[in-house]
PAFITOR-842637 format. One record per residue (C-alpha): x, y, z. Coordinates in steps of 0.5 Angstrom, whole numbers, padded with zeros to 4 digits, always signed. Layout:
BEGIN
XYZ...
This chain:
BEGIN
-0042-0103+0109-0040-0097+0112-0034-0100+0117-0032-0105+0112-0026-0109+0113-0023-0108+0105-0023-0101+0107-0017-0103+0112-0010-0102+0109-0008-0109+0110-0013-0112+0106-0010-0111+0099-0004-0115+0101-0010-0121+0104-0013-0120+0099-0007-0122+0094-0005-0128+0098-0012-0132+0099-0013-0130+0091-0007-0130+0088-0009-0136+0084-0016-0135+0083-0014-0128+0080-0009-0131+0076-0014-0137+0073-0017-0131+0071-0013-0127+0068-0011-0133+0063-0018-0134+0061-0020-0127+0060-0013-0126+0055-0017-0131+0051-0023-0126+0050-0022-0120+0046-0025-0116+0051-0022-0119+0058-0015-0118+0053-0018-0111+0052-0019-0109+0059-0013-0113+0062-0008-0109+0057-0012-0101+0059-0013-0103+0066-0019-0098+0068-0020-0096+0074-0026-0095+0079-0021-0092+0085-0024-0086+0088-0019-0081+0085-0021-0083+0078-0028-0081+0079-0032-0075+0078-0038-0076+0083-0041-0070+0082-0041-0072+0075-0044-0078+0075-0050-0075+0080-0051-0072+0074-0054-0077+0069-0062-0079+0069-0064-0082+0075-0064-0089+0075-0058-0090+0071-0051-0093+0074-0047-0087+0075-0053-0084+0078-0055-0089+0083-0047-0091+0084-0047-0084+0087-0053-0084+0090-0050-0091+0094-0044-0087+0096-0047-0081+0098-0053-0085+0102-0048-0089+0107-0043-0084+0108-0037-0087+0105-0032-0085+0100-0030-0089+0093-0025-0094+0094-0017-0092+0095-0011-0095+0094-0004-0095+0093-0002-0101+0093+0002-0102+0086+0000-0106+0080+0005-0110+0076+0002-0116+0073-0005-0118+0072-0006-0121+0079-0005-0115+0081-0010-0111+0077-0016-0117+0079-0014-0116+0086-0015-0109+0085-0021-0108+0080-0024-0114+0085-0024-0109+0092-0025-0103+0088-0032-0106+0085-0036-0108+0092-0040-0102+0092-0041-0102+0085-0044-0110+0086-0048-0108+0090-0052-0103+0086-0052-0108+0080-0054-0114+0085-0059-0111+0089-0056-0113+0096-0057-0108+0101-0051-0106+0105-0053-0108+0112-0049-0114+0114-0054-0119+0112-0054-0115+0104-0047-0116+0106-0045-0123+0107-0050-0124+0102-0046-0120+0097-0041-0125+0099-0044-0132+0097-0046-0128+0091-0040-0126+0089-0036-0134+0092-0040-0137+0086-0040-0131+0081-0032-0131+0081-0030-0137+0086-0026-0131+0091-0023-0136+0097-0024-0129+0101-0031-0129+0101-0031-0136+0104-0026-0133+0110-0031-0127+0112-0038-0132+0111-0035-0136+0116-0034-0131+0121-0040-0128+0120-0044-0135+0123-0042-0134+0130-0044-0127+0130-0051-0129+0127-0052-0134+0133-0050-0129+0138-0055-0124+0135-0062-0128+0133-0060-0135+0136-0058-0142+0134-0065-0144+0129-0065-0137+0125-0058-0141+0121-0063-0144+0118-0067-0138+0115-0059-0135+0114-0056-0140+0111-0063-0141+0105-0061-0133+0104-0053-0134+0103-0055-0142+0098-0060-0137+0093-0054-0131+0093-0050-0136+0092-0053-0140+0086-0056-0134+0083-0048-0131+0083-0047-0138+0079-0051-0137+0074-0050-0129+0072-0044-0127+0068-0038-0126+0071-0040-0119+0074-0032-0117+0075-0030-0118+0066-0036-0112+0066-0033-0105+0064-0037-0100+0067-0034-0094+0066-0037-0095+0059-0044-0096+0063-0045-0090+0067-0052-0088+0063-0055-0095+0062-0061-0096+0066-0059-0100+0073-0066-0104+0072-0063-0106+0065-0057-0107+0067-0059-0112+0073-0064-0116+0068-0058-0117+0062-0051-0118+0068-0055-0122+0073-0060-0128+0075-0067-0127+0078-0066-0126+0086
């Protein structure tokens, strides 16, 4: 997580282009629903400029915005940035997509070592269908084979069909607007968003 690809600048625009369509599938879906029609209209934003970390460090323990900046804090990194325009509805399910990562993590539970990672990937291919995560699992096979051996792909592709499955059968984890969530409990929100891992 620390070294993350979707960091690089160049990710926005790879984003865009492997998901136009899936975004724009979205967003016809989400206009149906008074709250997709809600946040599509506002277009809240998770981008690092529009946080008070300090702020949300402040809440109870255990609550989203604490342990969203506990995250941060505790792997070195910086909330997401982004300059890159949004004009459409694509646009905006591109950039609510990338500037939702690390929140994932809080709210699935997955850790943010590689496995935890590509984890994240499979849950969020069968939570949303993004063709960008089946581009980065792809990858990482060669790179599991070469650090723990031919027979772990067994024991690693059970971990990544469990993340996947449970991203089946949770709620579309991008449609949640969690800037009104800060105060909720991670555990309770878990449990309400997310399947049983």
């Amino acid at each position: 997580a620390k070294a993350r690809g979707c960091r690089k600048p160049q990710s926005p625009l790879v984003n865009a282009c492997l998901d136009s369509e899936t975004y724009a599938k979205m967003a016809r879906a989400w206009r149906e629903s008074p709250g997709g029609r809600r946040l599509l209209d506002e277009r809240p934003t998770l981008q690092g400029r529009e946080l008070d970390l300090d702020a949300l460090a402040r809440l109870p323990e255990g609550s989203l915005g604490h342990e969203f900046t506990r995250y941060f804090r505790s792997n070195g990194i910086e909330p997401f940035i982004t300059a890159f325009p949004v004009a459409t509805d694509v646009d905006y399910l591109s950039k609510r997509y990338r500037e939702t990562h690390d929140l994932f993590h809080v709210i699935t539970g997955y850790a943010t070592d590689e496995l935890g990672e590509m984890e994240l990937q499979a849950f969020v291919l069968g939570n949303l269908g993004v063709r960008q995560a089946v581009l980065i699992l792809a990858y990482s096979i060669p790179r599991q084979i070469q650090q723990n051996g031919l027979r772990s792909l067994t024991a690693y592709f059970a971990r990544l069909r469990a993340a996947y499955r449970r991203g089946q059968r949770s709620r579309e984890l991008l449609s949640v607007a969690y800037e009104q969530l800060w105060a909720q409990p991670v555990a309770v929100l878990s449990h309400l968003l997310c399947a049983p891992a």
